[in-house]
N, C-alpha and C positions, 0 to 999 in steps of 0.2 A: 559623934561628929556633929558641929554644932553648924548651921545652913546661916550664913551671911545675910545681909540683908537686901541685896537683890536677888539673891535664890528663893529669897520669901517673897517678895513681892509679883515674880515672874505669875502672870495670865494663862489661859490656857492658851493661846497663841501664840505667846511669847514659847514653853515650854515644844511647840507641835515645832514649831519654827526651829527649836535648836537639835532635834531628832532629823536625822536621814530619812525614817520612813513618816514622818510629819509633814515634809515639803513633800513629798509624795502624794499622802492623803490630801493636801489642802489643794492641788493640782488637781484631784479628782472633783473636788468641791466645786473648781471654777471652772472645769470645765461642764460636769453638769450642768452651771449657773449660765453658761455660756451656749448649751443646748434651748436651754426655757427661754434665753434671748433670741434667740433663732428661729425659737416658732414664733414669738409674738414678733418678729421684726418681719417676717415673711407673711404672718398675717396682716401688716400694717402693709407692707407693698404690695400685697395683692389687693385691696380695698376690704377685707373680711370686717377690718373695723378701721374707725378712723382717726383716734389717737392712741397715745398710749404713755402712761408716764412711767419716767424712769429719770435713774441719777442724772445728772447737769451734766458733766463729764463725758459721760456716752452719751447722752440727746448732741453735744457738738459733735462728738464725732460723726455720730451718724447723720449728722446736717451738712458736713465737710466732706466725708469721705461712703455714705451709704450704708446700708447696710454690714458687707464685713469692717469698715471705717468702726463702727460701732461694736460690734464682735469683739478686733483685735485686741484691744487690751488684755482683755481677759485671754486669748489666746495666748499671747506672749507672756504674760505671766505664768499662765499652765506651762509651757513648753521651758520656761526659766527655772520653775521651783524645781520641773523634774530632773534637767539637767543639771541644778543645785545638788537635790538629794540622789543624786546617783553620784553626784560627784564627793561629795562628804562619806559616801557608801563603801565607794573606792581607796579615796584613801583611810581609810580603817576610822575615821574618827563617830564619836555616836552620838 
């Protein structure tokens, strides 16, 4: 069986992304990634330090909306990929 040429070109991403239990694991990834912001943003509002750099993206949000302002992306994306691969789980596709 001969693989097409976007089958060969597919990333490991691209590959995680089209498996059920891939949105799962990459869910797992932001939300860990989303713990580690947790601690450095609680230690930026507590004064433990006094800046801290991070993507552009979240420094606005977290300028905008605070700390979980800053979090939420990444929350919402966790909570998206899993209700993604639970739903692709369900209906039988893999």
């Amino acid at each position: 069986m001969a693989m097409s040429e976007t089958e060969k070109k597919k990333d490991l991403f691209d590959k995680m992304v089209d498996l059920w239990w891939g949105k799962l694991v990459l869910a797992g990834i932001l939300a860990g990634l989303t713990v580690f912001l947790y601690r450095d943003f609680a230690k930026l509002e507590s004064g433990e330090v006094e800046s801290m750099k991070v993507w552009a993206p979240i420094a606005l949000l977290y300028n905008i909306a605070g700390m979980w302002g800053g979090l939420s992306i990444f929350i919402i994306l966790s909570i998206l990929l899993v209700f993604w691969g639970v739903k692709q789980k369900i209906s039988g596709k893999e």
